[in-house]
Backbone as CSV, one residue per row, in Angstrom:
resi,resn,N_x,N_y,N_z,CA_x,CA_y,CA_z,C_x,C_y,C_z
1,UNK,-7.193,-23.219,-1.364,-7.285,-24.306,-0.427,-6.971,-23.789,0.958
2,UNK,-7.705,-24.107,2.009,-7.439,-24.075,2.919,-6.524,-24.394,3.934
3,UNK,-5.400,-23.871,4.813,-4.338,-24.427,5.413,-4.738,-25.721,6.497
4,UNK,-5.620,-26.498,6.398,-5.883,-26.957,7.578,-6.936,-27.916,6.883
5,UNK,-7.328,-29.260,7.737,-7.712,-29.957,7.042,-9.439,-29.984,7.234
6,UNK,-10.518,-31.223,7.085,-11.793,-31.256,6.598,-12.287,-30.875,8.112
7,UNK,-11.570,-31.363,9.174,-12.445,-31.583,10.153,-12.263,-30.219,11.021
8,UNK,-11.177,-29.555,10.744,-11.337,-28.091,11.263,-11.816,-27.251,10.473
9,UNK,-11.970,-27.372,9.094,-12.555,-26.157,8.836,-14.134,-26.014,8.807
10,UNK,-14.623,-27.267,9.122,-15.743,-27.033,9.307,-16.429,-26.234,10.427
11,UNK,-15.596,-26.205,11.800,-16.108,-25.228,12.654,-15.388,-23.844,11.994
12,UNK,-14.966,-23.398,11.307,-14.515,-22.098,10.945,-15.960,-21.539,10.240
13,UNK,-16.196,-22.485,9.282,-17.545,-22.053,8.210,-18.562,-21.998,9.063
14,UNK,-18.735,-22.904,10.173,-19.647,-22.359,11.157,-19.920,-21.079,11.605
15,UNK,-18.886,-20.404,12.070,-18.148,-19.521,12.316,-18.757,-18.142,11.688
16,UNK,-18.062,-18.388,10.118,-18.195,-17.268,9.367,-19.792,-17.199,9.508
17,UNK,-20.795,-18.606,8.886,-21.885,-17.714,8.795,-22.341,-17.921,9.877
18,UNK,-22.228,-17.746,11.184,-22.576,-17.291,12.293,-22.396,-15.632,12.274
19,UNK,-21.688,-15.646,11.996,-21.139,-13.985,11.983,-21.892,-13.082,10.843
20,UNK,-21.684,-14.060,9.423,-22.768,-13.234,8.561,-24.086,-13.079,9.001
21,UNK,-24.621,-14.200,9.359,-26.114,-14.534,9.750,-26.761,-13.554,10.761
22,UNK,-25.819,-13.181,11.864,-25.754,-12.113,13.124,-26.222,-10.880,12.465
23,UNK,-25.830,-10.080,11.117,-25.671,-8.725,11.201,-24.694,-8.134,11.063
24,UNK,-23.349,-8.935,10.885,-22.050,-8.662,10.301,-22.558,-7.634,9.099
25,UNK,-22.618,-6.013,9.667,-23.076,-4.984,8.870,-21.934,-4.497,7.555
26,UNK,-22.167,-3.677,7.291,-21.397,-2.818,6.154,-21.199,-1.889,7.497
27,UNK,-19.588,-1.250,7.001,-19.215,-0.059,7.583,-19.282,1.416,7.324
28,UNK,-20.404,1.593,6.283,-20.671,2.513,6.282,-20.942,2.617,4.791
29,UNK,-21.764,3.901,4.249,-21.461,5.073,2.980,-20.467,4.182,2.345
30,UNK,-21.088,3.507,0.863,-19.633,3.943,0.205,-19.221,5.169,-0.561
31,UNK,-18.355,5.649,-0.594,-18.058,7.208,-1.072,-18.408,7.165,-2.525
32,UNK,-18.925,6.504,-3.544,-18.936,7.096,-4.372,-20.421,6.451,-4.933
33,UNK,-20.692,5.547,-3.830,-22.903,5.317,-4.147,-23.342,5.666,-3.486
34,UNK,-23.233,5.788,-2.228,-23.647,5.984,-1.103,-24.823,5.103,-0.547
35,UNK,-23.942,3.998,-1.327,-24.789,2.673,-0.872,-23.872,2.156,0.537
36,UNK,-23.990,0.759,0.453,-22.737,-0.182,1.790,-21.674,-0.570,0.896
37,UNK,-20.366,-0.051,1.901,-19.413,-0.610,1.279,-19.331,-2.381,0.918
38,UNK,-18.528,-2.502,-0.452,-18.720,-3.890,-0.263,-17.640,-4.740,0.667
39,UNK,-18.080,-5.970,1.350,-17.255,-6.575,2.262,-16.770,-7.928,1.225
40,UNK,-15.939,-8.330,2.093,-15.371,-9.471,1.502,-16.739,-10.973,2.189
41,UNK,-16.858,-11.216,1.329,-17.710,-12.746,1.225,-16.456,-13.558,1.755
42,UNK,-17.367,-14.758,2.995,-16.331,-15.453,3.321,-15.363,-16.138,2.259
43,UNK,-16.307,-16.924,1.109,-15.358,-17.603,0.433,-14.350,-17.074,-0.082
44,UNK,-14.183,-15.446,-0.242,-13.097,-14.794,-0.452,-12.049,-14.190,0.679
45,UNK,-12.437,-14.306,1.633,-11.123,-14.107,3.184,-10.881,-15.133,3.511
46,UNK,-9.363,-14.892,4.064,-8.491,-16.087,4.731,-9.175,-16.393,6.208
47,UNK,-8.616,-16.690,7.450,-9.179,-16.813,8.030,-8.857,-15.588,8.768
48,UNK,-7.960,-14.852,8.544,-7.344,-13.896,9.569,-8.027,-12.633,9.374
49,UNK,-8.043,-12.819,8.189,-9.715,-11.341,7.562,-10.863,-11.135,8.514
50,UNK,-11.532,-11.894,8.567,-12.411,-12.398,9.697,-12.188,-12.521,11.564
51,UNK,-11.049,-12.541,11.644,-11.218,-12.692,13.039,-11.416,-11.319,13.648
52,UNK,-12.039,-11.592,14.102,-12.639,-10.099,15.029,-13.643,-9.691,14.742
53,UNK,-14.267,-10.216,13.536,-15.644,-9.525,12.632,-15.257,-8.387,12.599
54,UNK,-14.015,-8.483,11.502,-13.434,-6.864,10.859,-14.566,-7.130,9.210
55,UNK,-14.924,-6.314,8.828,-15.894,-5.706,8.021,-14.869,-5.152,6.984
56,UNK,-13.888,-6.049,6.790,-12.880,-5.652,5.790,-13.276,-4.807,3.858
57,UNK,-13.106,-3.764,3.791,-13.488,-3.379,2.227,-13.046,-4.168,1.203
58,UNK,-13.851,-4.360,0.090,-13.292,-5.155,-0.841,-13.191,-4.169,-1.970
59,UNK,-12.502,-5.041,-3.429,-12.934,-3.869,-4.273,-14.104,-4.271,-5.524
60,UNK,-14.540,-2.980,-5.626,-15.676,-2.510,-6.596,-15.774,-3.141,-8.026
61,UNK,-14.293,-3.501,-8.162,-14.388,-3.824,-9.510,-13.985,-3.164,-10.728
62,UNK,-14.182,-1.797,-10.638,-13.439,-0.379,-10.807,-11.970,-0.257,-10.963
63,UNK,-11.691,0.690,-11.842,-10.197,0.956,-12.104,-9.944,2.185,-12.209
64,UNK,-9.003,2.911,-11.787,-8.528,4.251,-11.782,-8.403,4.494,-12.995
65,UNK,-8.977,5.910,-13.952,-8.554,6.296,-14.847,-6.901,6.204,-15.089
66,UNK,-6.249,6.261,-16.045,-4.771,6.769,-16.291,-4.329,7.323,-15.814
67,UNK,-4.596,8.514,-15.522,-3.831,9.664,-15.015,-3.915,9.205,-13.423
68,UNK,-4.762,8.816,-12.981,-4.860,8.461,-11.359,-3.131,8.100,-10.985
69,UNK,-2.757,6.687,-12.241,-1.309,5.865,-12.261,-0.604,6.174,-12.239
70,UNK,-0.449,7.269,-12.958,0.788,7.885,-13.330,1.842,8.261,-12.078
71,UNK,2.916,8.227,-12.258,3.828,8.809,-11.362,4.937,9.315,-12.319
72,UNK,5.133,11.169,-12.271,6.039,11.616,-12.984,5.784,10.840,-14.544
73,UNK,4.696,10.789,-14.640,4.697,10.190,-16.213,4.796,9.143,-16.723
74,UNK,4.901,7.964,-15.687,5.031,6.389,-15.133,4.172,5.636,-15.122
75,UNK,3.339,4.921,-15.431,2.476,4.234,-15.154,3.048,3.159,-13.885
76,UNK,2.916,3.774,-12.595,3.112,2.746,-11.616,3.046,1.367,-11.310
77,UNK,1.164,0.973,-11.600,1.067,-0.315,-11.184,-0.052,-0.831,-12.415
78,UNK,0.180,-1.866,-12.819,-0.544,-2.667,-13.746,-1.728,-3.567,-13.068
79,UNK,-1.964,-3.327,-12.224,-2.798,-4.183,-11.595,-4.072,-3.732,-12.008
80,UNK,-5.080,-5.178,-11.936,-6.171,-4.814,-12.943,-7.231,-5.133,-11.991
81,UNK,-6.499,-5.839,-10.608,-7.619,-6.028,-9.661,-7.309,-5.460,-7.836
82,UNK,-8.168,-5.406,-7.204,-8.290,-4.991,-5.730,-7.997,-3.421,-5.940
83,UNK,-8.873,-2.270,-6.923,-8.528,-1.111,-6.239,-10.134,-1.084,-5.709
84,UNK,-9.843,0.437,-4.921,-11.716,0.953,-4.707,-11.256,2.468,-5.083
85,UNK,-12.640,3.043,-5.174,-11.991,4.516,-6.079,-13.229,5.359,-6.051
86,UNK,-13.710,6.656,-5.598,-14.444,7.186,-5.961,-14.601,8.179,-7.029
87,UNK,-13.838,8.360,-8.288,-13.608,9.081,-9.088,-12.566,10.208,-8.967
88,UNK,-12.315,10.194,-7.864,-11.063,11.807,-7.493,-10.235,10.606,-6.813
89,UNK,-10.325,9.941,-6.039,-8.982,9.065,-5.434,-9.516,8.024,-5.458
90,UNK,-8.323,7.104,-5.271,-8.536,5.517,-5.530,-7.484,4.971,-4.479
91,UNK,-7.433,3.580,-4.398,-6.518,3.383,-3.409,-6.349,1.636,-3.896
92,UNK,-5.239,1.085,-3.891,-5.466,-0.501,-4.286,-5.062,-1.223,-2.516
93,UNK,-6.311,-2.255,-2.678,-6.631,-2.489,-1.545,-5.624,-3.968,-1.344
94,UNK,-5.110,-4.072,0.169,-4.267,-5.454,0.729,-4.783,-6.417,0.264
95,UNK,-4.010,-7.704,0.186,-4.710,-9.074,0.386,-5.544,-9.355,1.203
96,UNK,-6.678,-10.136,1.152,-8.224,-10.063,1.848,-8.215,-9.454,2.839
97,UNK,-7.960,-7.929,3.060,-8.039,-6.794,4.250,-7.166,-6.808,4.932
98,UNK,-5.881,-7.598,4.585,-4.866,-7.556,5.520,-4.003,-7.178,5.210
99,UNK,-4.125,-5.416,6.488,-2.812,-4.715,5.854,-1.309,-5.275,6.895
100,UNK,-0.097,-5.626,6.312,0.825,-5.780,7.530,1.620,-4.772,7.372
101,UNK,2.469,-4.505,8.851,2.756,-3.309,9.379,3.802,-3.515,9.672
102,UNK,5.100,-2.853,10.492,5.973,-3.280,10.749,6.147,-2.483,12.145
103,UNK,6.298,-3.509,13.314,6.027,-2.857,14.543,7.664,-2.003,14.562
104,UNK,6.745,-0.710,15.419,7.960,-0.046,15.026,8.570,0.316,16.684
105,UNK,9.507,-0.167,16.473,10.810,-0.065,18.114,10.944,1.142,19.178
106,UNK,10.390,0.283,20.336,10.260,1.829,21.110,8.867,1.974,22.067
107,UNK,8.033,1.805,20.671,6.457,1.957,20.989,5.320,0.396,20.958
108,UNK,4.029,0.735,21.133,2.930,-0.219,21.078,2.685,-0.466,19.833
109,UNK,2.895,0.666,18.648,2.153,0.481,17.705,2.857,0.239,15.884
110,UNK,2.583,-0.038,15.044,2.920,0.015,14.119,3.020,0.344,12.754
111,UNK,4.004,0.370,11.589,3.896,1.468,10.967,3.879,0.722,9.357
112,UNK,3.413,1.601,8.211,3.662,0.982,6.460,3.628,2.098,5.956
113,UNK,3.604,1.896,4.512,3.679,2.887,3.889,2.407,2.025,2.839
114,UNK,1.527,2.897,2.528,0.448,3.187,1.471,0.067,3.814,0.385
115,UNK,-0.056,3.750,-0.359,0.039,4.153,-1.802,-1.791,4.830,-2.093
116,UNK,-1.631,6.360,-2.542,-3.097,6.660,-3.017,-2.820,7.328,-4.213
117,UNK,-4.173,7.459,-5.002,-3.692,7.497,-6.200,-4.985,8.768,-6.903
118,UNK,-4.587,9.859,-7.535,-5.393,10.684,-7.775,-5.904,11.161,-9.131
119,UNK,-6.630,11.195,-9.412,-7.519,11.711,-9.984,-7.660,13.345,-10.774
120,UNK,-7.972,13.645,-9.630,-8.268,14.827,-9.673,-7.112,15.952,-8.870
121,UNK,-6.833,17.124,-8.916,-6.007,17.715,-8.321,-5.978,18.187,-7.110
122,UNK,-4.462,18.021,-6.139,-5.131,18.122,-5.049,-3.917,17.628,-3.645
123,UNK,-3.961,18.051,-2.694,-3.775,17.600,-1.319,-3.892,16.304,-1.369
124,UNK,-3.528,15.180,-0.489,-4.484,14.259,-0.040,-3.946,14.517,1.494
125,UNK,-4.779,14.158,2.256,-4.717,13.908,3.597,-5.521,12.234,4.269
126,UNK,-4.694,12.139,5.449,-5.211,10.600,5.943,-5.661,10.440,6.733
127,UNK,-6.339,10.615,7.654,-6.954,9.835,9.153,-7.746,8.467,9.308
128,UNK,-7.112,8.085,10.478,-7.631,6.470,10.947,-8.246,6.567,12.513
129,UNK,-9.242,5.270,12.258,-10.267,5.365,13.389,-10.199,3.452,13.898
130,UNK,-9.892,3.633,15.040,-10.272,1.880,14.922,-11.783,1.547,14.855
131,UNK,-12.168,0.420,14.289,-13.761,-0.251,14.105,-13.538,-0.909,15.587
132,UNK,-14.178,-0.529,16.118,-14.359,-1.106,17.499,-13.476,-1.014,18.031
133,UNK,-13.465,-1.694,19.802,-12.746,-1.331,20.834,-12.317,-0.238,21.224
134,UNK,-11.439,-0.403,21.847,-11.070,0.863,22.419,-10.232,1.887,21.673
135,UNK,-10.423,3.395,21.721,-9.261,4.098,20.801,-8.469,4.070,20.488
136,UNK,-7.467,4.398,19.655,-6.331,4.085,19.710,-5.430,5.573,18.592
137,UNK,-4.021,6.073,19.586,-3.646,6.835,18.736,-3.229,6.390,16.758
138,UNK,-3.014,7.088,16.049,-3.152,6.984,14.621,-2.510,8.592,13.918
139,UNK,-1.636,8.306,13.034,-1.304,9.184,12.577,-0.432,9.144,10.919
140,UNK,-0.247,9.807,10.167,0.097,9.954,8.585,0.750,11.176,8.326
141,UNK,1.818,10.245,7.166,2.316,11.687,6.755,2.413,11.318,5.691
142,UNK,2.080,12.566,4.672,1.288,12.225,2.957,2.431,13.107,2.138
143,UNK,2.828,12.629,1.305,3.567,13.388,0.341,2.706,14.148,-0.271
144,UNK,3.752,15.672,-0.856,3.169,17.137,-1.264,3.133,16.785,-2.569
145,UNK,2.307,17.898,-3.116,1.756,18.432,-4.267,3.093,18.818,-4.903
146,UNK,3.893,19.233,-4.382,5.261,19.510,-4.783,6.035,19.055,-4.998
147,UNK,6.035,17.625,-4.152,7.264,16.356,-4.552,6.253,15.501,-5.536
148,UNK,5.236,15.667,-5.431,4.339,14.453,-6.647,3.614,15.178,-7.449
149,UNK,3.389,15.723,-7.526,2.469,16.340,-8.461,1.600,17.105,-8.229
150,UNK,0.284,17.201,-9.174,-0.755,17.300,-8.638,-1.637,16.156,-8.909
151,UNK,-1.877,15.116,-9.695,-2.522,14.166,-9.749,-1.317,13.408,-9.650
152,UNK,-2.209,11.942,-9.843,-0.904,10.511,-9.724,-1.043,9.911,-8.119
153,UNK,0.164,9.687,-8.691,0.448,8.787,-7.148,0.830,9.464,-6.164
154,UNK,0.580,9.141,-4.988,1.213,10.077,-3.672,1.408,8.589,-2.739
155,UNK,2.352,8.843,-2.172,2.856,7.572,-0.947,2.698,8.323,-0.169
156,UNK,2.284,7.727,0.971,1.511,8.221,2.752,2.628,6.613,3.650
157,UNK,2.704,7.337,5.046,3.312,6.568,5.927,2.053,6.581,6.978
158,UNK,1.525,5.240,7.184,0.578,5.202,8.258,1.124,4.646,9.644
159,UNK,0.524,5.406,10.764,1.073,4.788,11.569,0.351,4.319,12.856
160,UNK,-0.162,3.115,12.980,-1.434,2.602,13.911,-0.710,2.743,15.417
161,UNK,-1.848,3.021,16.060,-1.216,2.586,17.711,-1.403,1.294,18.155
162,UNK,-2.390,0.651,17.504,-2.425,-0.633,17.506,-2.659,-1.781,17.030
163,UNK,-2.768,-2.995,16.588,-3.623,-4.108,15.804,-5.255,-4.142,15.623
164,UNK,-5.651,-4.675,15.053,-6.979,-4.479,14.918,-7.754,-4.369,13.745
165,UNK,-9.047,-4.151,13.482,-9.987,-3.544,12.410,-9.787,-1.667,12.874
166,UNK,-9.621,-1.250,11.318,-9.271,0.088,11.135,-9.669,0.731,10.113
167,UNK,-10.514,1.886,10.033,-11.341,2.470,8.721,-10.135,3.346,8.313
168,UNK,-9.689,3.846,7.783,-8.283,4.725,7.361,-9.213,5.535,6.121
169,UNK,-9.302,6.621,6.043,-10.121,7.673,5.688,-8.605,8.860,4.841
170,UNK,-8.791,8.644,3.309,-7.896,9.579,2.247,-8.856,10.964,1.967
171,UNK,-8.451,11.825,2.030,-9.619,13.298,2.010,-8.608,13.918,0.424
172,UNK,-9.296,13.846,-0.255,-8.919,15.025,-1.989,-9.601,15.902,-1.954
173,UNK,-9.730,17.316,-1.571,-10.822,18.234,-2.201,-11.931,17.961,-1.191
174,UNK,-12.818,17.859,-1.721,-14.128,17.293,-0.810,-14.685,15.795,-1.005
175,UNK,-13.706,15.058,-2.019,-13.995,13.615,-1.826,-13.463,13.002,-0.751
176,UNK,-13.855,12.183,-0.107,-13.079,11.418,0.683,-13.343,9.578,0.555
177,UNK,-12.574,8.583,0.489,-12.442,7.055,0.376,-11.939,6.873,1.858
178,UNK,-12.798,5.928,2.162,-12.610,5.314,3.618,-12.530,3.881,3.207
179,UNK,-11.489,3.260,4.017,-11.120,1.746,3.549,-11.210,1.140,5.156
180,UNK,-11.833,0.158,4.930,-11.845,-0.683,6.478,-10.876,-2.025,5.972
181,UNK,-9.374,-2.103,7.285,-8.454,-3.005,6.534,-8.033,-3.818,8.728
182,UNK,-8.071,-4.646,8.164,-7.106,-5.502,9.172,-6.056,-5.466,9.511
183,UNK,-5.528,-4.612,10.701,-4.167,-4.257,10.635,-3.239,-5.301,11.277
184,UNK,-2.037,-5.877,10.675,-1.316,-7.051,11.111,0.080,-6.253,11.601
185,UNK,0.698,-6.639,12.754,1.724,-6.082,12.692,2.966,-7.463,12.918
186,UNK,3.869,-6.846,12.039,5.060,-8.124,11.612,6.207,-7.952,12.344
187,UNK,7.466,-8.623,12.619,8.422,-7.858,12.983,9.557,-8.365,11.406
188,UNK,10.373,-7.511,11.600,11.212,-7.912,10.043,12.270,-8.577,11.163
189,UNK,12.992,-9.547,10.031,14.390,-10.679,11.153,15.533,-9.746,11.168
């Protein structure tokens, strides 16, 4: 249900398929068809998914093999829905593209921690690009092969320079998963 009642949400649905109707494209390759990534259908984003005509990733439908889960021999997360995965890494994706952040003191920009999940053996590494506007600095730091393993889980600290639509790009080997997510930044009380 919608937070808001009959007579506003009707200019919202306007809205959305104004935006679908436009050319509201795919953001690219998906890494493992090399078809278009899939987006979230309005009836599945909140309203905050959408603002900006962020091209938020959804998921495939797909589930990480076992071993992807594992942590130290753990099965981490039971979740049976929202990952995307190209066979070597996977990643379980935010609530309808919205990742929140926690602005971090000092600076413009803000920071989380993200969870990727492997497959295959390997490094992972992270880079982020904003979807539109203007640049913005971006940076990650990925846990080793040494503190996690070589497959499983690896936790990454992302850290945006700013709010916005953001493709955030995991590199294994020569696979790489690019996720387009809505970045929210929160403050904690």
């Amino acid at each position: 249900m919608l937070p808001f009642g009959p007579r506003r949400g009707a200019p919202l649905a306007a809205l959305i398929a104004a935006v679908v109707l436009t050319g509201c494209t795919s953001p690219g390759p998906h890494p493992s068809r090399g078809a278009a990534s899939p987006l979230l259908a309005p009836s599945d984003a909140s309203p905050a998914a959408w603002s900006g005509h962020c091209p938020v990733t959804r998921s495939t439908g797909a589930q990480p093999p076992p071993v992807a889960r594992l942590n130290f021999g753990t099965v981490l997360t039971s979740s049976k829905e929202g990952w995307i995965g190209n066979g070597r890494l996977w990643a379980e994706l935010p609530s309808y593209g919205v990742l929140l952040t926690t602005v971090q003191s000092g600076t413009r920009g803000s920071a989380t921690k993200f969870g990727w999940f492997r497959a295959t053996p390997g490094q992972v590494s992270v880079s982020g690009t904003p979807v539109g506007g203007l640049p913005a600095p971006f940076h990650s730091e990925v846990g080793t092969v040494p503190e996690y393993g070589s497959t499983g889980f690896v936790p990454s600290g992302l850290h945006f320079g700013r709010p916005g639509c953001w493709r955030v790009t995991g590199s294994l080997g020569r696979g790489r998963l690019s996720i387009v997510m809505l970045v929210e930044p929160t403050t904690l009380p």
